[in-house]
C-alpha positions in Angstrom: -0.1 -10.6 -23.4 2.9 -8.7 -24.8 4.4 -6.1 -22.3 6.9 -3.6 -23.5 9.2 -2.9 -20.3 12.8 -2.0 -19.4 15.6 -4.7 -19.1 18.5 -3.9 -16.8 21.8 -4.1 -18.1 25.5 -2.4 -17.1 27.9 -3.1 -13.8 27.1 -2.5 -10.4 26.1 0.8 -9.3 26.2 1.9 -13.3 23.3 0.7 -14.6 21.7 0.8 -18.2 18.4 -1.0 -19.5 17.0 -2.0 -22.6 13.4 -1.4 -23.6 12.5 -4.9 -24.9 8.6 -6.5 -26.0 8.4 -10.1 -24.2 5.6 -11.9 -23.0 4.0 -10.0 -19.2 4.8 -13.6 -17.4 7.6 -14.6 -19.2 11.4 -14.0 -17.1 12.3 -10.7 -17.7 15.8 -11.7 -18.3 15.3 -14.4 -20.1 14.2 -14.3 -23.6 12.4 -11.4 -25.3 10.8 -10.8 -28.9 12.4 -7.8 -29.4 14.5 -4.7 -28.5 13.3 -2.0 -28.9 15.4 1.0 -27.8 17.5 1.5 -24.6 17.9 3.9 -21.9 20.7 5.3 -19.8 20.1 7.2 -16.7 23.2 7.6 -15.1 24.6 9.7 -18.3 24.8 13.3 -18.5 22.3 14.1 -20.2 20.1 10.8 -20.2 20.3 8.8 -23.0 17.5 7.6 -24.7 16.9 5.8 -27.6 13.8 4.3 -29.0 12.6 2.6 -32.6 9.2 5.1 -32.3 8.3 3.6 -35.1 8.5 -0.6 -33.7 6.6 1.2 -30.7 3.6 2.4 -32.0 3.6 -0.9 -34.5 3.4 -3.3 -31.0 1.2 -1.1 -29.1 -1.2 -1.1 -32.1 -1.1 -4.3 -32.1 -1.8 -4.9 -28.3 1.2 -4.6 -26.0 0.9 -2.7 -22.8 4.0 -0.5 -21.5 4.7 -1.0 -18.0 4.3 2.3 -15.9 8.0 3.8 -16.7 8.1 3.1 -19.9 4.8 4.6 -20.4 6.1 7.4 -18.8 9.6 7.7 -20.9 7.7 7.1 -24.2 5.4 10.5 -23.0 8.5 12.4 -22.3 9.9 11.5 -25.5 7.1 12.5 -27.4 6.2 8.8 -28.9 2.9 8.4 -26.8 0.4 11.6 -25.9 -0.9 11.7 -22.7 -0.3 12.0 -18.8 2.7 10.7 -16.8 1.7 7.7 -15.0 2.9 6.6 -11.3 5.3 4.4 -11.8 6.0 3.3 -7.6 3.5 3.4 -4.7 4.6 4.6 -1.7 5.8 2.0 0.7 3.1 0.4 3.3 3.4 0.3 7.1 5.3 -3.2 8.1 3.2 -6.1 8.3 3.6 -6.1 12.4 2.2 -2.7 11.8 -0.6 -3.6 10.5 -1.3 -6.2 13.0 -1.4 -4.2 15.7 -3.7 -1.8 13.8 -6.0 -4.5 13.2 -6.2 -5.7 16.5 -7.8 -2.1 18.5 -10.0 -2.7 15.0 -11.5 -5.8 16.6 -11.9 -4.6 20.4 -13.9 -1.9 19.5 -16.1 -4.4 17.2 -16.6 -6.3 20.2 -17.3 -3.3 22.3 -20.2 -2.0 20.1 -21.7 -5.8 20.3 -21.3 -5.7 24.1 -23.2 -2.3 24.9 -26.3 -4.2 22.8 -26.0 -7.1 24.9 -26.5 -4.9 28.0 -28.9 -2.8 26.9 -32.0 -5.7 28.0 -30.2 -5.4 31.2 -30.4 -1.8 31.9 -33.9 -1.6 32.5 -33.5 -3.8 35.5 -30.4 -1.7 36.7 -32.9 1.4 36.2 -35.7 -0.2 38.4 -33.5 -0.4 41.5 -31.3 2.7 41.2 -32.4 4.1 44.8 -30.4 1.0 46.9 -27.3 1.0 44.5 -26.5 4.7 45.2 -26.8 4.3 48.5 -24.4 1.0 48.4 -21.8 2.9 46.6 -21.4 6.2 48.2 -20.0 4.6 51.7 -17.8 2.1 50.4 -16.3 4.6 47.5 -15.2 6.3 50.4 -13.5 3.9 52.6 -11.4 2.5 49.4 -10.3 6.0 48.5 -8.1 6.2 51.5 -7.0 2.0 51.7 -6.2 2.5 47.9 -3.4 6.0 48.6 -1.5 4.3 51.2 -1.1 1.0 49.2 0.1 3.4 46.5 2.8 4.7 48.8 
């Protein structure tokens, strides 16, 4: 599949590309079927020059414009149609998302737990009576062990 995309050129920290047609998995700086215009960003104004006409011929006959260039060829004038986004905003870090994922899976295993325990709660609700009675006098007497520990 034919891609028509930009090729950097220039020095360090002055850069210029090249809008060339070469093959989507072919090396971008290796070889390419064609030039077709090139673009300057860091001159004031921008520079821009395209073959409209060797654009339009290789996209009727297929090639796909990567998202800038689809966007440069709209500004232009060459192509109709909505700007495209050209970048996606960066994701959280991969540790990031690790340690989202984990909380993920506790609360999975929490909602499976509560349906594990549900047989069991009819037993709990036959003997309520004793258990209230068991827990009231010994909630008190660790209240005041657990303060001075604290100290």
């Amino acid at each position: 599949m034919l891609a028509i995309r930009l090729q950097r050129m220039g020095k360090k920290n002055r850069p210029s590309y090249r809008v060339v047609l070469s093959e989507k998995k072919r090396d971008l700086y290796g070889n390419h079927n064609e030039i077709l215009g090139n673009y300057d960003p860091v001159a004031n104004p921008k520079t821009v020059n395209l073959k409209a006409d060797r654009i339009k011929y290789w996209m009727g006959q297929g090639a796909q414009p990567s998202a800038t260039v689809h966007n440069l060829l709209v500004s232009q004038g060459i192509i109709e149609g909505k700007k495209v986004k050209a970048w996606a905003p960066k994701k959280k870090s991969s540790s990031a998302e690790a340690t989202a994922d984990v909380p993920k899976k506790t609360e999975e295993k929490t909602e499976e737990a509560p349906q594990a325990v549900k047989p069991e709660q009819p037993k709990a609700e036959a003997k309520p009576a004793p258990e209230e009675k068991k827990d009231e006098p010994p909630a008190e007497d660790k209240k005041p062990e657990q303060a001075p520990k604290a100290e």
